[in-house]
FILO-448637 format. One record per residue (C-alpha): residue number from 1; residue in one letter; chain; x, y, z. Coordinates in steps of 0.25 Angstrom, whole numbers. Layout:
# FILO-448637
PT  num  residu  chaine     xx     yy     zz
PT  NUM       A       A      X      Y      Z
...
//
This chain:
# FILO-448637
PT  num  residu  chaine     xx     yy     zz
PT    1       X       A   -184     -6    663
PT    2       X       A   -168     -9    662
PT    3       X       A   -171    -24    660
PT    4       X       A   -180    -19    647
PT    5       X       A   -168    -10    643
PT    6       X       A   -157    -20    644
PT    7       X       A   -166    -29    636
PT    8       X       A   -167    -19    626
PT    9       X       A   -152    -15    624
PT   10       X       A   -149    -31    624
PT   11       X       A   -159    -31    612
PT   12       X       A   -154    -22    605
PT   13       X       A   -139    -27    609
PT   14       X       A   -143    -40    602
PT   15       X       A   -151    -33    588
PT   16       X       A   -139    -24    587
PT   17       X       A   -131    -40    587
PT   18       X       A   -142    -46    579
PT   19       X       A   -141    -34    567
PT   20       X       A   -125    -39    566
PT   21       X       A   -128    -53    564
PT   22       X       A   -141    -53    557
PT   23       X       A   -137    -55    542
PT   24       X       A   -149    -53    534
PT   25       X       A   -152    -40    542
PT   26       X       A   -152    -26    537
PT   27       X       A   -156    -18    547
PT   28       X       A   -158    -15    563
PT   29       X       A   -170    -22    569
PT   30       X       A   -165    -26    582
PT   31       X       A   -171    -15    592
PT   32       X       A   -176    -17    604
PT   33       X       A   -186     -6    605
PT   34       X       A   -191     -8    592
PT   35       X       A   -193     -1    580
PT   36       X       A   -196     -1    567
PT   37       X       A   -189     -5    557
PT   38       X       A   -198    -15    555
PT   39       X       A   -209     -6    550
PT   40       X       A   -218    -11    539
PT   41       X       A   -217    -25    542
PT   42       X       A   -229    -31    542
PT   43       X       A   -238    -45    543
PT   44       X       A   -237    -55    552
PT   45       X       A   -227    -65    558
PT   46       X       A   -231    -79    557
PT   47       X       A   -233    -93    568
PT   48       X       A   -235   -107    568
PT   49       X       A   -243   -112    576
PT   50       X       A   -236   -114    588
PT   51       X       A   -233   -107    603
PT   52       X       A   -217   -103    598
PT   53       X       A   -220   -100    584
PT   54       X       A   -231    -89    589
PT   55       X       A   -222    -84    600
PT   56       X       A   -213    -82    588
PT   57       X       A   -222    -74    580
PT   58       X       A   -227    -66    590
PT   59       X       A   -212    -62    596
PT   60       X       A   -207    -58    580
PT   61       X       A   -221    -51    578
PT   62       X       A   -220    -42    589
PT   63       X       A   -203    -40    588
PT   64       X       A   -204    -37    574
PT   65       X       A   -217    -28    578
PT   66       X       A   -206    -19    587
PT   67       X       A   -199    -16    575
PT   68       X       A   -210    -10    566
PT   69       X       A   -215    -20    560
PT   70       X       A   -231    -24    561
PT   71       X       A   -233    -39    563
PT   72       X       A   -242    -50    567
PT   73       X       A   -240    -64    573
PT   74       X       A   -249    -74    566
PT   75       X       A   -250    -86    573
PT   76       X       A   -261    -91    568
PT   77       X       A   -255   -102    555
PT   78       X       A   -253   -116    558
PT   79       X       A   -241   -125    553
PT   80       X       A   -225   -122    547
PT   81       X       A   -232   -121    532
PT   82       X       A   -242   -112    535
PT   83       X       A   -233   -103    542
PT   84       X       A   -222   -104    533
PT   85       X       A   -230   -100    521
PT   86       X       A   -236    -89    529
PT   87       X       A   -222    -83    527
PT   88       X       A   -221    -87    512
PT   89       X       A   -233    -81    510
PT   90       X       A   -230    -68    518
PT   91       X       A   -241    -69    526
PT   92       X       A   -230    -70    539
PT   93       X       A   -219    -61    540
PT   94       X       A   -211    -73    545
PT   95       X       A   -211    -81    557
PT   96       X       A   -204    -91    565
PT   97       X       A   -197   -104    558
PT   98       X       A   -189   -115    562
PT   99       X       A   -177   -120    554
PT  100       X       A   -179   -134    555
PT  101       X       A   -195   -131    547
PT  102       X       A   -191   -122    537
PT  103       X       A   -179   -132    532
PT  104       X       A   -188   -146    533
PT  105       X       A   -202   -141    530
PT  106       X       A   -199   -128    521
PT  107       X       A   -189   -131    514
PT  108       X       A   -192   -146    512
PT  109       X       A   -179   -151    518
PT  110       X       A   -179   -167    524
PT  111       X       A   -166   -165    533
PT  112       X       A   -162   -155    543
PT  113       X       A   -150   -146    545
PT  114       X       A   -144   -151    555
PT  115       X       A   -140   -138    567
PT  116       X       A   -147   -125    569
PT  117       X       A   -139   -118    562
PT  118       X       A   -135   -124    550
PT  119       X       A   -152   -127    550
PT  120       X       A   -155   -113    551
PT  121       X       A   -145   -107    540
PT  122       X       A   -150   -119    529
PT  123       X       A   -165   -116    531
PT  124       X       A   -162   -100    531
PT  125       X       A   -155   -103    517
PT  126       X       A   -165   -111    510
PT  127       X       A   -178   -103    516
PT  128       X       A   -171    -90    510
PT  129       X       A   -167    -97    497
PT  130       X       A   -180   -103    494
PT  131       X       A   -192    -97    501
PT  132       X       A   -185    -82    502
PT  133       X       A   -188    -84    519
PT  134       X       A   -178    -78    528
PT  135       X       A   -174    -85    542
PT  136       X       A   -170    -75    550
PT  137       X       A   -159    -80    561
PT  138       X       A   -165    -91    571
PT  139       X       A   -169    -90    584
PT  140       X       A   -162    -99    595
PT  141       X       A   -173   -110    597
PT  142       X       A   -174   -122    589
PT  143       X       A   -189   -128    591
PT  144       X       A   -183   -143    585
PT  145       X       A   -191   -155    589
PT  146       X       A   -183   -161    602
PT  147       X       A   -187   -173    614
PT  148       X       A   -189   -169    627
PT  149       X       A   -189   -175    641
PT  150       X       A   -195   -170    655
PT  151       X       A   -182   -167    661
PT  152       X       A   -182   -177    672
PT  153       X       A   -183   -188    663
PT  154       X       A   -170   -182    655
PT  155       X       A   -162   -181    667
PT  156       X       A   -166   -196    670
PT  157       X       A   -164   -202    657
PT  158       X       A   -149   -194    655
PT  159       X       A   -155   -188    644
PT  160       X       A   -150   -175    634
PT  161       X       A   -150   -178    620
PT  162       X       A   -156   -187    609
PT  163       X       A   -147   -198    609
PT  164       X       A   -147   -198    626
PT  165       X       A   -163   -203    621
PT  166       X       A   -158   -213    612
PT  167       X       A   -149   -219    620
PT  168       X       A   -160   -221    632
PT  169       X       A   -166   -235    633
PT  170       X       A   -177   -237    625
PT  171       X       A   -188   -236    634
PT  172       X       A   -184   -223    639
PT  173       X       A   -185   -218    624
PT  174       X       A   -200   -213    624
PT  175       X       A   -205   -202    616
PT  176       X       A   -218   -192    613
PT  177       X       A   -217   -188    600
PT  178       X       A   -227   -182    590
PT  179       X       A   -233   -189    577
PT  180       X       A   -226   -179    567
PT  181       X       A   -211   -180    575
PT  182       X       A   -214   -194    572
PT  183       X       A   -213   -196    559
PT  184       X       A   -204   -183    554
PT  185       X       A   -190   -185    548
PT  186       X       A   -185   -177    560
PT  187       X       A   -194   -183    571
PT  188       X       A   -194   -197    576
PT  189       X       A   -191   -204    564
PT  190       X       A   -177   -197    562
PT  191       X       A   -174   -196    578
PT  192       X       A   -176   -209    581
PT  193       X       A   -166   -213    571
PT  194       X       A   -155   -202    574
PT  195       X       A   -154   -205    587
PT  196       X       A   -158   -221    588
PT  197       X       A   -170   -219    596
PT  198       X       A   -175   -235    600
PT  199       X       A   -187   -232    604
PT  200       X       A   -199   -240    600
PT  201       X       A   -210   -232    594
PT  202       X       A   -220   -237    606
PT  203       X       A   -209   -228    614
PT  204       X       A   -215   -215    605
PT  205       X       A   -228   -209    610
PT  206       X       A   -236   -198    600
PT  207       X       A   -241   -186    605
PT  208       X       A   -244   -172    601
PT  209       X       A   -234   -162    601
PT  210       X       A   -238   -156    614
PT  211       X       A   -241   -167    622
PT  212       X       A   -226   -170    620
PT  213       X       A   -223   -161    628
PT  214       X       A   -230   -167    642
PT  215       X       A   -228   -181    637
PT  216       X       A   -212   -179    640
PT  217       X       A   -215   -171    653
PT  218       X       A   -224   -184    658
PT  219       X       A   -214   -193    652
PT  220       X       A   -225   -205    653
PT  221       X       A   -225   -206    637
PT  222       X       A   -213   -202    633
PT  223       X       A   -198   -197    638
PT  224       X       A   -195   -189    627
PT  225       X       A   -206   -180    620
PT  226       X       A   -203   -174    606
PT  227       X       A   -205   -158    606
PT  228       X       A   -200   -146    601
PT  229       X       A   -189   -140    608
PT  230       X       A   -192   -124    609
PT  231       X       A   -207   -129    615
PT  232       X       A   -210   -122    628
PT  233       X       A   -214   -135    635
PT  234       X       A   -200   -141    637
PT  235       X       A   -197   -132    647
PT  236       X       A   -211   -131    654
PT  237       X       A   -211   -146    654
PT  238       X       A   -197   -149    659
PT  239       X       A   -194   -157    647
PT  240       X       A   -179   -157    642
PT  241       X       A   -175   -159    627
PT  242       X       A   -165   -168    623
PT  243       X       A   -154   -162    615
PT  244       X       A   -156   -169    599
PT  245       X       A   -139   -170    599
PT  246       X       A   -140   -176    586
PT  247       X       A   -147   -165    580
PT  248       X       A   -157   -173    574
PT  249       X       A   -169   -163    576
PT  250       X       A   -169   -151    565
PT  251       X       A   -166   -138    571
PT  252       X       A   -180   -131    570
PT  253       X       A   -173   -115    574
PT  254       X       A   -182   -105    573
PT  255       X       A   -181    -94    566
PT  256       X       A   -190    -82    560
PT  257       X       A   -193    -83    544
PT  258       X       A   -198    -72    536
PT  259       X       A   -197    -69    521
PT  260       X       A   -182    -64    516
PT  261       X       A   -191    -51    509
PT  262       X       A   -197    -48    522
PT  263       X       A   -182    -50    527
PT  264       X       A   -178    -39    517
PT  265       X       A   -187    -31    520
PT  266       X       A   -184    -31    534
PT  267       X       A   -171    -36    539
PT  268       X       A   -174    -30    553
PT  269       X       A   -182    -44    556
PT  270       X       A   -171    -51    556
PT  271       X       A   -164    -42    567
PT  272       X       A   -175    -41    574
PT  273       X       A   -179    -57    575
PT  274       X       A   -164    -60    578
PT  275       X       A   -163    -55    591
PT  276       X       A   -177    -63    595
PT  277       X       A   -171    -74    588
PT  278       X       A   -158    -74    598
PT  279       X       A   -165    -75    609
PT  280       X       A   -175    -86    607
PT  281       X       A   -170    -99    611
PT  282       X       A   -175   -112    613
PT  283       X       A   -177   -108    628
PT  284       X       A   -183    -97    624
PT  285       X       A   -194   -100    616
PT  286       X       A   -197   -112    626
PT  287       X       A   -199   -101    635
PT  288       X       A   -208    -95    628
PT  289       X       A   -215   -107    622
PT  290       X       A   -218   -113    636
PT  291       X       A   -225    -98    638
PT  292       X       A   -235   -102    627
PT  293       X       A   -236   -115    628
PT  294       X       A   -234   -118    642
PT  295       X       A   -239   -106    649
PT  296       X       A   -250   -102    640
PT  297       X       A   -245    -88    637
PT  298       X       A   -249    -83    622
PT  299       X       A   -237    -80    611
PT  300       X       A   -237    -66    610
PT  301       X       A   -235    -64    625
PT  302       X       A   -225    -73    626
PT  303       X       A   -217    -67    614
PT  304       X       A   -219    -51    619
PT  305       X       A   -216    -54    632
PT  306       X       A   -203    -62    628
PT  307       X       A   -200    -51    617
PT  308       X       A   -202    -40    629
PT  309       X       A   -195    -47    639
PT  310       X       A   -181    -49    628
PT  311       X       A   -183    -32    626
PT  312       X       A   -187    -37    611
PT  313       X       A   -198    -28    611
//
């Protein structure tokens, strides 16, 4: 019972922070018990289709929930565009995008911002300016496409970062990627040339996104496997991920989008979802990635049990 009351009193310590710093706020939604100043908020907060998106939805659905407001996760839509113009069309209150989507698919951009920030604060712009969709400020987690080695591997090849791999020999340079990576302007094309892979294609195996993963824990078709950074498998698996130092990859931050009108109308949400968004980082959601994906436990569960054991709800 202290424990709960300690997390409690650091929750509403951190809303009473967030309410300073939160500029498009109006108002106090930042309470750990709750209550309901969201009252009147209605529909449903929307997923695509995979275990982190509907972990996601399923944490803002009930958070928001303990503030008034009467929600549903739907995690039933598949694909960016459908989910996206789920939003557009108000059949989602919002949900959770990544920075690095909305600038290159939404908004028709060829060429990343490079840094998280600088990323963030130009997709926030243009969303707002010609869709009228509000980003609220992002989470700590970057799901970005990355390499990764079983760790024994990395420790015996001295390697850490991108150019570490480049600079191996070539036989050494073996890689697992997947048939889209391989032919998109910010996949294999454009690293190989950033960072002067010599690699001969025959040293490039293709295999599905999720068979990635084991490939690099085996290491018998490849060193280095192509996967997405915040996916609960690299921990599970003992694989490390080597650091892109030239910044090559586009920052894919996520961050929760919802009309600006809905915004207006509630400016509590942005309270609220800021104090969730400190705390998930990049650890953190592998954490609970690997509990859907590696454990088997369903989303919801995962997402209550981490919202009752951060005193969120």
């Amino acid at each position: 019972m202290q424990k709960r009351k300690m997390a409690l009193a650091a929750f509403a310590a951190l809303a009473a922070g967030s309410l300073a710093l939160t500029g498009c706020s109006g108002g106090g939604g930042g309470s750990a018990d709750g209550g309901d100043e969201l009252s009147g908020l209605t529909g449903e907060i929307g997923a695509k289709d995979f275990s982190e998106q509907y972990i996601l939805a399923h944490l803002t659905t009930e958070l928001l929930n303990a503030h008034g407001a009467d929600l549903k996760a739907n995690t039933k839509l598949v694909g960016s565009a459908n989910t996206r113009q789920a939003l557009e069309n108000d059949q989602f209150v919002g949900y959770w995008e990544y920075t690095g989507t909305g600038w290159i698919t939404y908004l028709g951009n060829t060429e990343p911002v490079q840094g998280e920030e600088a990323q963030f604060d130009a997709v926030k712009e243009a969303d707002a300016e010609a869709n009228g969709i509000a980003w609220l400020d992002p989470a700590g987690f970057n799901n970005t496409y990355a390499f990764a080695i079983r760790e024994s591997e990395a420790d015996k090849l001295g390697v850490k970062t991108l150019s570490d791999v480049a600079a191996l020999p070539e036989a050494d340079q073996t890689f697992c990627i997947e048939s889209e990576f391989s032919t998109r302007d910010d996949g294999w094309p454009g690293l190989k040339a950033a960072y002067g892979f010599q690699a001969p294609e025959s040293n490039v195996t293709m295999l599905d996104t999720g068979v990635i993963y084991t490939a690099a824990e085996k290491g018998d078709d490849c060193n280095f496997g192509e996967v997405f950074q915040t996916d609960g498998r690299i921990p599970a698996l003992n694989l490390v991920v080597m650091e892109d130092d030239k910044q090559f990859f586009p920052s894919y931050q996520g961050a929760f989008t919802l009309k600006q009108e809905t915004l207006d109308e509630y400016p509590e949400i942005a309270d609220i979802i800021g104090v969730v968004s400190e705390k998930l980082t990049t650890e953190v959601m592998q954490e609970l990635n690997a509990k859907v994906d590696v454990d088997g436990e369903d989303p919801q569960d995962v997402a209550l049990d981490w919202l009752e054991e951060e005193g969120l709800i």
